[in-house]
N, C-alpha and C positions, 0 to 999 in steps of 0.2 A: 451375226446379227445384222440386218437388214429393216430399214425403213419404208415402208409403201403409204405413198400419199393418197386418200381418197381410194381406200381398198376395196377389190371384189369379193365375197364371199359367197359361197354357197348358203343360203339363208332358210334358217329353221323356225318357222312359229310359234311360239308356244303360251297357251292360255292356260287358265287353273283357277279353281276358287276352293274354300275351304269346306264348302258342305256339297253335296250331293245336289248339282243344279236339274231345277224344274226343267219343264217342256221350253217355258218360255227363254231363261237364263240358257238353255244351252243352243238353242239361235244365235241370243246376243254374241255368244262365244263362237260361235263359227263363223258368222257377219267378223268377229273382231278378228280372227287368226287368219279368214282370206285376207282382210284387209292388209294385215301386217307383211303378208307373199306379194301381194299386188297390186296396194295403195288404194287410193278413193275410188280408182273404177272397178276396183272388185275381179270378181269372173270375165267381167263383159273385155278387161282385158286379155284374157286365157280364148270365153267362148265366143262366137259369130251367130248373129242370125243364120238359120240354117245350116249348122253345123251337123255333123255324123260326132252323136259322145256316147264313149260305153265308161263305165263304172264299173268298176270289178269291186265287188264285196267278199264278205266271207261270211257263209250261212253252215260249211263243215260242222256237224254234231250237233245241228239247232236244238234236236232234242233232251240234248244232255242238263241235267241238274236239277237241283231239288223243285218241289213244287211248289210254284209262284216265280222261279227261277230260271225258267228254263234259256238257256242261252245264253245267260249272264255270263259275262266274264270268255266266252267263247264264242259270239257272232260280233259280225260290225252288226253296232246298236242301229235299230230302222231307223230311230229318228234321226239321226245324221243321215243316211242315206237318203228319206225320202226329204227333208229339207234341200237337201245338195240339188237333188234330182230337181226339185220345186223349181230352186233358183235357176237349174241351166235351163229350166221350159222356157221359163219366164226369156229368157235370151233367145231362144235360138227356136221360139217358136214353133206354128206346126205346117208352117208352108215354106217352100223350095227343098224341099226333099228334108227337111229335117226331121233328125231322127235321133232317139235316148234308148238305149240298152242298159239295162242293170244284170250282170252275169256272174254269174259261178257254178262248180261244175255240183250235178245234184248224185251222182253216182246211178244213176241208170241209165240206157238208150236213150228213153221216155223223151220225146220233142217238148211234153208237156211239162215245164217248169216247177209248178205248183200243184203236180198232179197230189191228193190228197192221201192217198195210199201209198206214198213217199215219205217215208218220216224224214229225211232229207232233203225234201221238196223247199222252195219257196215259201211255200201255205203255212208249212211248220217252225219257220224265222220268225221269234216274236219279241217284244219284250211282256213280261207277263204283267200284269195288272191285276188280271180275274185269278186265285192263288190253285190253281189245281192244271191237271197234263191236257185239258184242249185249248181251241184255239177260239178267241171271244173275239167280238168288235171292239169289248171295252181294252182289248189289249191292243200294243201298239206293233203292227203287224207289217210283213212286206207283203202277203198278198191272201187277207183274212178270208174273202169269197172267192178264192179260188179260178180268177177269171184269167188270170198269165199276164198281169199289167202290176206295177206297184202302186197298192193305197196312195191313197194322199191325189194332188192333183197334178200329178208330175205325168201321166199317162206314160210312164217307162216301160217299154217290154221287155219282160223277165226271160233270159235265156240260160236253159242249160245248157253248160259247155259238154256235156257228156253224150248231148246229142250230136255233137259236132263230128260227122267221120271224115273218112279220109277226102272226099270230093270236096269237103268245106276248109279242109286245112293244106299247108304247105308244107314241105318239107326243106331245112335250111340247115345248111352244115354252117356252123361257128368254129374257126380257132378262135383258143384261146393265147393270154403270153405264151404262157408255157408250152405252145405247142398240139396240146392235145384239140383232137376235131371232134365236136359232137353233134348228131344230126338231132333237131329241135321239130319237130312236127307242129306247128302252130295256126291258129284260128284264120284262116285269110280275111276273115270281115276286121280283121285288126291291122291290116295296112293301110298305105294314107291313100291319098285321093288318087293323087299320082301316077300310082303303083294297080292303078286300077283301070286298066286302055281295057280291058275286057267288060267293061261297064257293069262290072258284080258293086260287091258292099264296100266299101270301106269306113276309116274312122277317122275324125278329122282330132279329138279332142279327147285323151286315154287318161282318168283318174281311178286312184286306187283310195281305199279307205278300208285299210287294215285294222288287225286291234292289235292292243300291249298285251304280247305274251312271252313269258318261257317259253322254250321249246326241246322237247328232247333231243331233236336230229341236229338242231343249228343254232342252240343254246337262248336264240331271241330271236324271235319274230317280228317283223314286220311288213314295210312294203315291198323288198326285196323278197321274200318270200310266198307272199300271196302270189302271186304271177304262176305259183305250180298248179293254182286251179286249167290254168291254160294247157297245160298236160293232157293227154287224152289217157283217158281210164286203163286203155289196153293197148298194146304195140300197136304202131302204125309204121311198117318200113321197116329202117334201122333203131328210130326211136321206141325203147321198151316200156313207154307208158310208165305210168303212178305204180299199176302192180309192178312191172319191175324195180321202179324206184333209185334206176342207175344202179344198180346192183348190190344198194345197201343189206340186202334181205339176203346176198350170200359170199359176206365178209365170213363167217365165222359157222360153222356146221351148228351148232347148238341156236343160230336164229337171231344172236345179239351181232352187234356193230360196235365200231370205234371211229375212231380219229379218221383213218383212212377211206372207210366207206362214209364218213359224211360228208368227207371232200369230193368227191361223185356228186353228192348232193348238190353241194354249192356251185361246184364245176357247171353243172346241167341248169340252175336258175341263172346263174349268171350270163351262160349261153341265151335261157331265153329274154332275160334285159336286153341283150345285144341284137336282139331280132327288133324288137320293140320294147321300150319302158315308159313309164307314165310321165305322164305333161303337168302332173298334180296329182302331191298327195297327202290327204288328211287322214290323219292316223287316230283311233278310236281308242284314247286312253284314261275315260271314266274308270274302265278298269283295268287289275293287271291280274293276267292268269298266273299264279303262281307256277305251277308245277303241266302247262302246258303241253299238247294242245288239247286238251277236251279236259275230262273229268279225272279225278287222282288212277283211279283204275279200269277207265273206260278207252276204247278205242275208236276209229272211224265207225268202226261199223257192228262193233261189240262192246256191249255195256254189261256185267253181270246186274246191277243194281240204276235202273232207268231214275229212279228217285239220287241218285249221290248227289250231294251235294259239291258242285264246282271249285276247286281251293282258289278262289281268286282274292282281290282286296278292293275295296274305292280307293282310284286315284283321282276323280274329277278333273281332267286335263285334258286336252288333245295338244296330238302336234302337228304340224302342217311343213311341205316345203317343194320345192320342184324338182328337187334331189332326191330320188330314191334311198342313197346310200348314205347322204346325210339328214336325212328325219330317222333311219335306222340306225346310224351311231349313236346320236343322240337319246333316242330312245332306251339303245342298252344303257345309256348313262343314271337316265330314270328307273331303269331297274334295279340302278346299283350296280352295273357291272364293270369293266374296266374294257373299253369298247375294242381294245386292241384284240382281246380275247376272243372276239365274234370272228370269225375263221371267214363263215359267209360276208361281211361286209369288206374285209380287207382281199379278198378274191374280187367279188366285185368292183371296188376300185380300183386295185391293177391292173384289170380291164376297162378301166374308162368310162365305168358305169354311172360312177359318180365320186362325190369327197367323202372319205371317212375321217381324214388327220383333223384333228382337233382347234388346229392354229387356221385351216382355212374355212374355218365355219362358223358362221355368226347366228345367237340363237340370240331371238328376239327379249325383248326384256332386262336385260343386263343380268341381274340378281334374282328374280323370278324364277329359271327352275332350280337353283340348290335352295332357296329358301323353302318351295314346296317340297323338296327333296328331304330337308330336315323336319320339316312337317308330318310326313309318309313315317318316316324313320321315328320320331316321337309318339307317333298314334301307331306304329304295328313293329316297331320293333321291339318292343317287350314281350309281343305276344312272338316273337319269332318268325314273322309273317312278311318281314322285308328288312331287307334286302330279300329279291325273289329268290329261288331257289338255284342249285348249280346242278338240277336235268340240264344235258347237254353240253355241260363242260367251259360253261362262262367261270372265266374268275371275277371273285368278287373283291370291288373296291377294298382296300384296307380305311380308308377312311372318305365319305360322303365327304363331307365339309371341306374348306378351304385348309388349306396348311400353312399362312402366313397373310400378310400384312400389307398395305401398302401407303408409302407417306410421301408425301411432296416433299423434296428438299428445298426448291428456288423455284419462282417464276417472275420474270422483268416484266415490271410494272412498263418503262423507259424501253420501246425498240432499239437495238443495236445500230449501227451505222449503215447498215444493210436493212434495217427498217423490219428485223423480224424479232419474234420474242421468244423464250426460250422455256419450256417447265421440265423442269429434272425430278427425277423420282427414283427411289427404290424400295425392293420390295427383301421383304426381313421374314424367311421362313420360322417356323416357332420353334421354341428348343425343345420341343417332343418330338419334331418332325426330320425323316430320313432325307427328305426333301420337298422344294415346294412344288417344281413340279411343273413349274410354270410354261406354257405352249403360246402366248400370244399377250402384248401388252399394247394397248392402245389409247389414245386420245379421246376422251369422250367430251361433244360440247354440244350443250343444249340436246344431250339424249340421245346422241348421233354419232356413233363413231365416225371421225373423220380422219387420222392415221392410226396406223400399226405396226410394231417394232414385234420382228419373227426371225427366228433361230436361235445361236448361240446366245450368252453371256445376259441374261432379258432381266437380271435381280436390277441391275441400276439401268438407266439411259436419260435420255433428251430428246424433247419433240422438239422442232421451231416452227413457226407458224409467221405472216403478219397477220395483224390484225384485220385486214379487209377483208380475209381468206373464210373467217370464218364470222364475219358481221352479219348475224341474220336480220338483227335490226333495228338496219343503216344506224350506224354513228353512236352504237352503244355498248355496252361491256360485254365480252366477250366471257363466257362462263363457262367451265368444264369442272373434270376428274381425269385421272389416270384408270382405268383400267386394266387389271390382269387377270386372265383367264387360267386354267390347268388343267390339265387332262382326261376331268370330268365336268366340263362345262362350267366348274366353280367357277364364277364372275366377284370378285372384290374390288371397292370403288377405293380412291384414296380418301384415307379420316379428312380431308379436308379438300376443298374449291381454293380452285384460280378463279381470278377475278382481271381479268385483263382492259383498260379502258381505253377509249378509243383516241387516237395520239391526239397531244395538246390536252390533252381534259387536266385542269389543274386541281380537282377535288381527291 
């Protein structure tokens, strides 16, 4: 057990409301969830006037799902996108070479984005409004007139990556720990400035904005994931492209995979993190695909039934973070999974990618997402609809909620002779419970974690503090909770507040 004063975390955002937010409410909630990654100045801390930003979305299957639905539950939702895109105009302007790309791969040559005879085009990204299979203005669209720019006033150009051939992209061998070398064939307008003495493109400023899915290959999807749109459709080199798949497609003669051919998978995204990963990423969790990635028995590029309806559920949430690999732990936790289980996220962290360990990651809110987590769970788990499904071989939490308690034992009103003050606490798992589970115990005062007791023996401890340490203000009581976390983000406060008053106060 171990003490950290004033600790660093990898930090996860997360917003949520209990109904289905409008147009308007779901601004408020992205205004509120950068804020919470990047304080009162927003973006404008992330982007620059004249900045080079690409946005990688996900438009894969736009056409899948019932009608009125189409894309539900399987694209990043536009309105997040073109909002995002709005705000970085608004910053980085349209003079000194600055420049917005909105990309993902559309599965053809076609340089044309949005070409309309693409059912996987751009044009076909919608969310529906008008209830039938075209494509309206009254619907909220990436690029409704077909011009290769995103609606809205973001002037974003829409790129497919599938146009990208080999003269556009690089070829980068990655070891991984383990040893293994895998050549990565990647987009060159995605390196930084730097990296650019041949005066081509580059990108100053790289966001992702994935959705909440299952996933058959890598059990949960998200920002770690999305990055295989960067893949080129067909070999390039040594890299065997999305059709090969890293050779998932010939684990087994009969055409099915396992364990070991998703490790290929994970091996190869994680490779391409290592070339480049995102500087930001807001995660699109209004919904969650259940049984992901498209429709129950639809594929990329085969649907027998155009009209299926998508198995997804409303989760009105998003999550946000600078961490790739922790807004993706996370996220499995939202699904109900037991994050250690995501195979891709813990390959990515051993390489450096980012944090998936539970004790070094602070999600915003304190209590916020297992309360909505219990909420999800009260509204679709009688219908059997969540916890998401185990496509892909996540295991599922044996229980969502917290498994114990936590009480204050003592906190000294009177500083020590040393001038510090002391709050003791322990935490009492329930008598149902195999264990509590516990990953992270912290000091919370005025909302703000400010220590953390991490490792061994974390059921009892002791914070010390003075009183000046944490005086936000000057000369008044110093107010907290204990906090304990567990291994699925469950956050419980202690049944009661310290009250610490400022030395000499004789009331």
């Amino acid at each position: 057990m171990h003490a950290q004063h004033d600790p660093i975390f990898s930090k996860v955002g997360f917003v949520c409301q209990e109904a289905e937010p409008n147009d308007t409410e779901l601004a408020q909630m992205i205004d509120n969830i950068i804020n919470q990654i990047f304080g009162p100045e927003g973006l404008k801390a992330l982007v620059r006037p004249g900045d080079h930003v690409v946005i990688k979305t996900n438009i894969v299957c736009c056409w899948q799902g019932s009608r009125g639905e189409k894309g539900r539950g399987v694209i990043s939702d536009p309105r997040i996108v073109r909002y995002l895109a709005e705000k970085i105009r608004g910053i980085i302007g349209y003079s000194n070479g600055a420049d917005l790309k909105v990309v993902d791969a559309c599965f053809s040559p076609d340089e044309n984005a949005s070409n309309v005879n693409n059912p996987v085009s751009f044009h076909w990204a919608r969310l529906n409004r008008v209830p039938d299979n075209c494509v309206w203005p009254e619907d909220v669209c990436y690029d409704c007139d077909a011009d290769g720019y995103l609606d809205g006033t973001s002037h974003a150009k829409l790129v497919n990556l599938d146009a990208i051939r080999d003269d556009g992209r690089d070829m980068h061998l990655i070891r991984l720990d383990n040893g293994r070398e895998i050549p990565v064939c990647f987009p060159k307008f995605l390196r930084r400035k730097e990296d650019a003495a041949d005066g081509g493109d580059y990108t100053d400023v790289f966001i992702g904005v994935p959705v909440f899915k299952n996933h058959g290959f890598v059990g949960c999807t998200g920002s770690l994931k999305l990055h295989y749109g960067f893949r080129s459709l067909n070999a390039y080199g040594d890299d065997t492209g999305r059709r090969g798949h890293s050779g998932m497609y010939s684990v087994s003669k009969n055409g099915t995979f396992g364990p070991e051919g998703a490790q290929l998978l994970n091996e190869y995204i994680t490779a391409q993190h290592l070339v480049r990963s995102y500087d930001f990423v807001l995660m699109d969790c209004l919904t969650a695909n259940r049984n992901g990635p498209c429709s129950p028995t639809g594929a990329v590029s085969i649907t027998p039934d155009p009209d299926e309806k998508v198995d997804y559920i409303l989760t009105h949430a998003l999550l946000a973070s600078k961490d790739p690999v922790a807004v993706d732990t996370v996220e499995s936790t939202l699904g109900g999974y037991r994050y250690e289980s995501i195979a891709l996220n813990a390959t990515a962290s051993h390489n450096d990618v980012g944090i998936s360990n539970a004790a070094d990651i602070e999600v915003d809110g304190l209590e916020r997402l297992a309360r909505h987590r219990q909420r999800l769970l009260k509204m679709y788990g009688p219908e059997g609809k969540y916890p998401l499904s185990t496509s892909g071989n996540p295991i599922l939490a044996k229980n969502l909620g917290p498994q114990y308690s936590v009480t204050l034992d003592s906190f000294t009103v009177e500083p020590d002779e040393n001038g510090m003050h002391h709050v003791k606490y322990h935490v009492t798992p329930f008598e149902t419970a195999s264990e509590a589970d516990v990953r992270r115990v912290d000091l919370v005062v005025f909302g703000a974690i400010r220590q953390s007791i991490m490792g061994e023996g974390l059921l009892e401890g002791e914070f010390t503090f003075r009183h000046e340490d944490y005086d936000c203000f000057n000369g008044a009581y110093v107010v907290g909770y204990v906090a304990a976390w567990d291994g699925m983000f469950n956050c419980v406060l202690s049944s009661t507040e310290f009250f610490i008053p400022p030395t000499g106060c004789k009331d």
